[in-house]
N, C-alpha and C positions, 0 to 999 in steps of 0.2 A: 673058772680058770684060776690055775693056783697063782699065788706072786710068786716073781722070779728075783731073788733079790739080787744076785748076781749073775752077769751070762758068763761070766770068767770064774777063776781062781785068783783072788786078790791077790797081789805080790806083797808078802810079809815086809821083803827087805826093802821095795821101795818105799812100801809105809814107814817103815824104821828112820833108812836114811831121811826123811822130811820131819818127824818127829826130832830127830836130834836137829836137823837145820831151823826147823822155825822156832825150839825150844831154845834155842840158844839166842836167834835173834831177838827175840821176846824178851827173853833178858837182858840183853844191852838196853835195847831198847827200855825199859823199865829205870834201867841202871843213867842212864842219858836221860830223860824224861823228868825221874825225883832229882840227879844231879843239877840237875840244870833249870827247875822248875817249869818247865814247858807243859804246863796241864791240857794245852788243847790237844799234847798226842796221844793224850788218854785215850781218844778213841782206836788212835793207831795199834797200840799195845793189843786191847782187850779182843783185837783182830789177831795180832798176831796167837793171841790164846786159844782162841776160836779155830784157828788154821790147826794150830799144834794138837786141840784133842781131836780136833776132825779126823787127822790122820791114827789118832791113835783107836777110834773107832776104828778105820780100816784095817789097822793090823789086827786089833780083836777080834778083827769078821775074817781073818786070815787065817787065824788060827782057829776059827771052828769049821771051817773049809771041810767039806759039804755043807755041812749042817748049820748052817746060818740062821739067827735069829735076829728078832724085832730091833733091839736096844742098839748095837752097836752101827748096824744099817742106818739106823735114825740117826743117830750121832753123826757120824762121817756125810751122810745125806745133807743134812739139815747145817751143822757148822761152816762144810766150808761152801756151799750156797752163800751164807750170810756174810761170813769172814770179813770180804772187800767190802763191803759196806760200811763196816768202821775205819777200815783203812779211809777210805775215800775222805767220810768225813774230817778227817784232821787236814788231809789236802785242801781241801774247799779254805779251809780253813789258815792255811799255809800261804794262799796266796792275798786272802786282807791282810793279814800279817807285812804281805811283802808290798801290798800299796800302801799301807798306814807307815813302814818304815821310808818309804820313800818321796812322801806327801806328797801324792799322784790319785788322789782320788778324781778331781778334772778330767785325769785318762781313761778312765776306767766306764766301761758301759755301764756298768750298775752301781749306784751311790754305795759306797765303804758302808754305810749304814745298815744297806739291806743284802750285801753281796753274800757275807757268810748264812745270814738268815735264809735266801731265798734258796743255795744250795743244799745246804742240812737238812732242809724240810725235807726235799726233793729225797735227801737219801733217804733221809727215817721213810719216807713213803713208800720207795723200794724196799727198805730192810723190813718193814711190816708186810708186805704182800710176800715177797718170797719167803717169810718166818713161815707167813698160812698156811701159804700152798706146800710146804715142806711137810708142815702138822698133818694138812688133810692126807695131803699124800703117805705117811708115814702109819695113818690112822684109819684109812680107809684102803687097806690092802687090795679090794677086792678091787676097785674100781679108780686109776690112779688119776683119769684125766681132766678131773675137777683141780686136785692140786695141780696139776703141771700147767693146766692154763694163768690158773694164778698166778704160779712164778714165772712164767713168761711176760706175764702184764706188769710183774714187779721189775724183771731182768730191762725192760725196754723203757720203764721210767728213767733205770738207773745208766742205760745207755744215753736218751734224749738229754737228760741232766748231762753226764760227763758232757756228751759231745757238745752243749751250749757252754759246758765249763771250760775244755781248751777254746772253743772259738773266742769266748769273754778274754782270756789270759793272753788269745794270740792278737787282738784288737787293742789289747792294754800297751803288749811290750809295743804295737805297732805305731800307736800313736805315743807313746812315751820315744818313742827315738826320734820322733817327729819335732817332737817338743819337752823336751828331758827337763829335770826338777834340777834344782842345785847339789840335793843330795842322791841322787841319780847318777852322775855325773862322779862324785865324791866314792861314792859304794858301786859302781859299775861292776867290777870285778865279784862284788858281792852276791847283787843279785840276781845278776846272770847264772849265775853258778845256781842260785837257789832255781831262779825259771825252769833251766835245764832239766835238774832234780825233778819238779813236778810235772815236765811235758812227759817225761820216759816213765815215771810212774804211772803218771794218769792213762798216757796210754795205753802200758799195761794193764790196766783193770776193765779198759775200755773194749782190747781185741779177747780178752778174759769175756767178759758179759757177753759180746759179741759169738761166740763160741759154743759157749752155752743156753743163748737163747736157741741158735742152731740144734743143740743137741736135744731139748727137750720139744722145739716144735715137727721134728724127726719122731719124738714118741718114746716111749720107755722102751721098747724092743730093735729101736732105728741104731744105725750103723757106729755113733760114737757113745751109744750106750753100753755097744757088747764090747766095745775095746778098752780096754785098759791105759793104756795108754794116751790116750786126748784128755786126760786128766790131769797127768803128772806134766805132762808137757804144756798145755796151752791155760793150766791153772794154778798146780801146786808149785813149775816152774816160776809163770811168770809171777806170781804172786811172793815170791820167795824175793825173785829178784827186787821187784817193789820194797819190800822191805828193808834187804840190802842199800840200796840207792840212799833213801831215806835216813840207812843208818851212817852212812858216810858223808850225805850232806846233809844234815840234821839239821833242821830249823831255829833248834835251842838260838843259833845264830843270831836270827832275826829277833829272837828273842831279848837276846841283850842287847841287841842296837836299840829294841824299842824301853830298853831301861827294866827289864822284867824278867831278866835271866842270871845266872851265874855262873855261866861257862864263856871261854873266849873273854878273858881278862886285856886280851888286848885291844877290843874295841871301846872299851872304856870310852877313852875321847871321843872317837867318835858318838858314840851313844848320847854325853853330855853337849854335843854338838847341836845334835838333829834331834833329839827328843823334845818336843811339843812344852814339857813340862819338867822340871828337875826327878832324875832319875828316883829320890828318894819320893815324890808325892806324886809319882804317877800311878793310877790306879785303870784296873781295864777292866773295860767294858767288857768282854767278851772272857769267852768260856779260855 
């Protein structure tokens, strides 16, 4: 049986419109990131890159419509599979960030210590299995369902992980209202604003994985394989909006409250206030 690489006709122009939307995000983002010093959204960026040639595989595989080959298929396959995986990582990440700025480690299920460690792992372990099963799958034309179980096993790590990351985040803010910090209280309007950011993000990545475990344990030939559509909509959508979010509430924020940024000149004081150590010799620990 031959491979089908497409049961459609890609749509050039939705590929198009997504290409200019996440290329441009990407660069803010980039632009936000160096401005500001925020190196942990490194991995958020290299997501957004990931999205942006993803689709430009599709429109490649658009434009050779019938005649499809190997390369751009892979491309578009395998990129935006992985994409949210880097996304995710800078979230995990976004929220030590936001108990270290609000010295609430106490509130938190999992010690500030090992919080971003024990989530990161979790993702690189999904972003490794679903890389695989993209490669096998991409590599073994003949026979696709050796990859596709793999990225199933990877997509439900990366489900299991998110879904203990909001319950951990939804346990933090619950018990911090319980028993709120002094600079909790002082930054309230802060990092609510930032919570918010990460519940609608994360959720998004979350009914994202959610969707596409569906899709592949359905089969290569099952019903949101041949549509076109359950892509743009329940992936390159929400995954667009995710980025969006993120570039509106940007972290950098949290960033210079923690003494470590150089955007939002106006928190200064406060920064000098709540930071642990004087903003010039603070030095971090983390990525």
């Amino acid at each position: 049986m031959n491979f089908i690489f497409y049961y459609y006709t890609p749509s050039a122009a939705a590929a198009g419109i997504f290409i200019v939307l996440f290329g441009i995000s990407t660069l803010l983002h980039l632009y936000q990131l160096v401005g500001t010093r925020s190196w942990f959204m490194i991995p958020f960026f290299i997501g957004g890159i990931l999205e942006t040639i993803g689709y430009i595989g599709r429109l490649l595989s658009a434009e050779q419509s019938p005649n499809f080959t190997t390369g751009p298929y892979a491309m578009q396959s395998a990129l935006l599979l992985i994409a949210p995986a880097f996304l995710a990582a800078s979230i995990y990440m976004t929220l030590g960030r936001i108990i270290r700025m609000l010295h609430a480690d106490k509130q938190s299920v999992i010690g500030l210590r090992w919080l971003t460690k024990i989530f990161v792992t979790g993702d690189v372990l999904s972003f490794l299995m679903q890389a695989s099963g993209a490669g096998l799958m991409v590599s073994d034309t003949s026979d696709a369902s050796t990859g596709e179980h793999v990225i199933i096993g990877g997509l439900f790590v990366q489900i299991i992980f998110f879904g203990f990351f909001l319950i951990t985040a939804l346990i933090f803010q619950k018990r911090l209202a319980k028993n709120p910090t002094s600079e909790s209280v002082e930054m309230s309007r802060v990092w609510r604003r930032h919570m918010a950011a990460l519940y609608v993000s994360s959720t998004f990545i979350f009914v994202r994985s959610i969707l596409r475990v569906v899709e592949y344990i359905q089969g290569y030939n099952g019903y949101l394989m041949k549509h076109e559509a359950f892509i743009y909509i329940f992936d390159a959508l929400l995954m667009f909006i995710t980025m969006e979010v993120l570039q509106f509430i940007h972290p950098s924020q949290i960033n210079c409250i923690l003494g470590r940024g150089d955007r939002y000149s106006d928190q200064v004081v406060m920064t000098r206030k709540f930071s642990p150590v004087p903003m010039e010799l603070e030095v971090s620990s983390e990525v």
